[in-house]
Residue, then its C-alpha position, 0 to 999 in steps of 0.5 A: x777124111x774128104x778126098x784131097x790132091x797129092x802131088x808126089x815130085x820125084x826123079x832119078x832111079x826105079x828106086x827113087x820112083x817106086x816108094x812114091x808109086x806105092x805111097x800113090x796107090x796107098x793114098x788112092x785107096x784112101x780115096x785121095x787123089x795123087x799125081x805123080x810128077x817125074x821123068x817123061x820116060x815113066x809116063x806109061x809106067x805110072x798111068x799103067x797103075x793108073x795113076x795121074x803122071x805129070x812130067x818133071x824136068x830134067x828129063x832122063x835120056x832114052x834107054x839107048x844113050x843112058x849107058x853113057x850117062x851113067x858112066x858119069x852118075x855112077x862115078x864113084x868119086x864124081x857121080x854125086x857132084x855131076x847128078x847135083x852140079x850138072x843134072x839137077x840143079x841147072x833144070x830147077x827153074x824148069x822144075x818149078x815152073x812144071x810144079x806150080x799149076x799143080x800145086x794151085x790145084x792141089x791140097x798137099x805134096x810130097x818132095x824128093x831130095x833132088x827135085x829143088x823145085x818142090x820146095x820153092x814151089x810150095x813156099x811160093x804158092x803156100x800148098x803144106x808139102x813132106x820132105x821125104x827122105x829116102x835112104x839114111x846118108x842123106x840125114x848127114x847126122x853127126x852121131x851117124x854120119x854117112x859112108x863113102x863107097x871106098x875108104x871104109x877105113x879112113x871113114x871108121x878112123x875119122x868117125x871113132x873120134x866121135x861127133x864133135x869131128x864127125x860134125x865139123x866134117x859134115x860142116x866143111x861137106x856143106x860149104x864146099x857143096x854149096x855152090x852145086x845148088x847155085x841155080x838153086x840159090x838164084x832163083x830163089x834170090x829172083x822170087x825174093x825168098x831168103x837164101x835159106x839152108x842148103x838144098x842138099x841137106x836141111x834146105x830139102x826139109x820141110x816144116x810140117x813133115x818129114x818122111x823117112x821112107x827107109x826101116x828103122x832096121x837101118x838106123x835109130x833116131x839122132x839129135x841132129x834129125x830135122x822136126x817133125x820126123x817119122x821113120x815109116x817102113x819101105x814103101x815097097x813096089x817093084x813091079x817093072x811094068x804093071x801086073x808084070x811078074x817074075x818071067x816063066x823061064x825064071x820061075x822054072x828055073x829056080x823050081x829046078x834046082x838048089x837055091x842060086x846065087x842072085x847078081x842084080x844091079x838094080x835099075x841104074x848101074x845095070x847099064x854099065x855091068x858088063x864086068x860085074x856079070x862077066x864076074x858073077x859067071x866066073x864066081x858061080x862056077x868057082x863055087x860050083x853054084x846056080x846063078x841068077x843074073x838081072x842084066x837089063x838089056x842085052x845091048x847094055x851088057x853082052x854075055x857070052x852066048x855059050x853060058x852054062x845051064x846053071x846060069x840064068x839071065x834074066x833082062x828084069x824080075x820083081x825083086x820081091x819075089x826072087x830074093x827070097x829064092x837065093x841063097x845069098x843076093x849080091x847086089x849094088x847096094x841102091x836104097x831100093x835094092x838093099x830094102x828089098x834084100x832086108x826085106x828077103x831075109x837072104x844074106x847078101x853081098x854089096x857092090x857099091x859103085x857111088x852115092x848112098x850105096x856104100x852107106x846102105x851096105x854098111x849099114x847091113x853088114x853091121x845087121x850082120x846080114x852079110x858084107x861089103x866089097x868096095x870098087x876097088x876090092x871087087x873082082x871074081x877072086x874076092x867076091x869068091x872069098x867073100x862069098x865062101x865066108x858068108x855061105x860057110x857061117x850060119x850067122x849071116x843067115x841067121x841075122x838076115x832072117x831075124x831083120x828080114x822078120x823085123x822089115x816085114x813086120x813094118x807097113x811103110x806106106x800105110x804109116x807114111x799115109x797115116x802121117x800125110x792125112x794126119x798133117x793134112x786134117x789139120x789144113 
């Protein structure tokens, strides 16, 4: 195939970036062109793989004020509405203005689900464009409907009266979301585009193709999946920097002793951990373990000083590489995250603080790869217990190696690839 220009829009999290700098680097080796359009603040990270960056509003604050910023996105009961109603949406005009000369020189795109702008943007200047979808919950299926981060109880209640229920809920979530994507809706209105289905959910779905960018370890095909679907396979990426590895220190470490407990938050609620990794001190102790902490930055979260040698702190490490080292990976349950834990073949203990993370660590622990404690059940007493169970039963070990095996065994970004130039001969 002849070498076309891809822009991939994206914004949000490492986890909502890196899939998109694999799928990069999988269609540059292919001989294509991609341009990655996200936040400013990924500029160094991207042209680093050297890969073309274009910036994407809105714009994600300087690490120093981020902490604050992701008290409100990480709200379990209000972080979705403010990432949609107050961050997103109000900048989609921004978005499309920023997509549109790349667009009239490219010959594909691939669209994130909160980057409203992509799909305007391609309808308006005609470029064939894949929506692509990164976690499972934002499929909003009724025959697997997605779960909350607390409230597992009344959700396993309201889904068990089967899909006509689930359906009619789904409906009522549409409705009263609606009004999120407002600017959304007028810009579109301005541009003489019909209103068209809601952007948080079938709005964000494209007629020619739709990627799942997730394993199918995770869930099965439904009826209410939009056309044209195709689960790839994780497209996996976790370096920080380019060609950046696991620290020395880290690596000795873990050469020194048994395999420890690994406490990570991934790249967005680490800002706001500092009583998660005060507990994951505690919790190794009580269990008289080794523990590895990926705290980020030391201002984000201040451990004490006088940590025992059994404890390593780590700012950032390639998850890839670690999480096959632990003996159970407790984490924050981020699509990102929980692919590579998957991936791992280690069991693992989710910690969900708001959007799909609930959802993804539901979704392992009926792999069995382990269990969930939500926000209001999580404390160094019950993560103890729950930790003693999953260490003391070699089910959870021996299911997360099984679906560590299956999620190896699958190629996302070659299959997303295959998918993209197989949409793109046909233009």
């Amino acid at each position: 195939m002849r070498s076309r220009r891809v822009v991939l829009s994206t914004w949000g999290s490492f986890g909502d970036l890196h899939p998109y700098i694999a799928l990069g680097l999988g269609l540059r080796s292919r001989g294509h062109e991609p341009v990655i359009a996200t936040c400013e603040i990924y500029r160094e990270k991207v042209q680093k793989e050297g890969l073309e960056f274009a910036p994407l509003p809105p714009h994600l604050p300087h690490p120093d004020q981020a902490p604050e910023v992701m008290r409100r996105v990480m709200d379990s009961r209000d972080g979705s509405r403010h990432v949609v109603q107050d961050l997103v949406a109000p900048a989609v005009r921004d978005q499309f203005n920023a997509l549109m000369p790349l667009l009239r020189n490219a010959d594909f795109m691939v669209s994130h689900p909160i980057t409203y702008g992509a799909p305007i943007a391609a309808t308006v200047s005609g470029t064939p464009w894949a929506g692509a979808l990164l976690q499972p919950m934002i499929l909003a299926s009724a025959y697997d409907p997605p779960w909350p981060v607390d409230h597992h109880g009344v959700a396993r209640l309201v889904y068990g009266l089967g899909p006509g229920v689930t359906r009619q809920l789904m409906s009522v979530v549409r409705t009263h979301s609606r009004n999120w994507v407002a600017p959304v809706d007028a810009l579109r209105a301005e541009l003489g585009l019909p209103r068209g289905a809601n952007p948080i959910f079938e709005g964000q779905y494209s007629p020619h193709l739709n990627l799942l960018l997730f394993s199918s370890v995770l869930t099965s095909p439904q009826p209410d999946w939009p056309s044209h679907s195709v689960v790839t396979g994780f497209p996996f990426y976790d370096r920080r920097e380019a060609g950046e590895g696991t620290p020395q220190a880290l690596t000795s470490f873990l050469d020194s002793g048994p395999a420890p407990l690994l406490f990570t938050l991934g790249s967005s609620a680490v800002m706001m951990g500092s009583e998660f990794f005060r507990d994951a001190v505690a919790i190794a102790e009580r269990l008289n373990m080794r523990a590895v902490l990926l705290a980020g930055r030391q201002e984000w979260n201040r451990l004490p000083a006088d940590l025992p040698p059994s404890v390593c702190v780590c700012e950032y490490a390639p998850h890839g590489e670690v999480m096959p080292r632990a003996a159970v990976v407790i984490h924050q349950g981020g699509v990102g995250t929980t692919g590579q834990a998957l991936r791992s073949g280690r069991p693992q203990l989710v910690a969900p603080f708001a959007h799909d993370q609930g959802d993804n660590g539901a979704r392992g622990r009926r792999l069995g790869c382990g269990a969930v404690l939500t926000p209001s059940r999580f404390r160094a007493s019950t993560a103890v217990a729950a930790l003693t169970r999953i260490l003391g039963n070699p089910e959870f070990a021996r299911s997360a190696a099984e679906v560590g095996a299956r999620v190896r065994q699958e190629a996302g970004v070659e299959r997303a690839c295959d998918e993209i130039e197989r949409v793109m001969s046909r233009q």
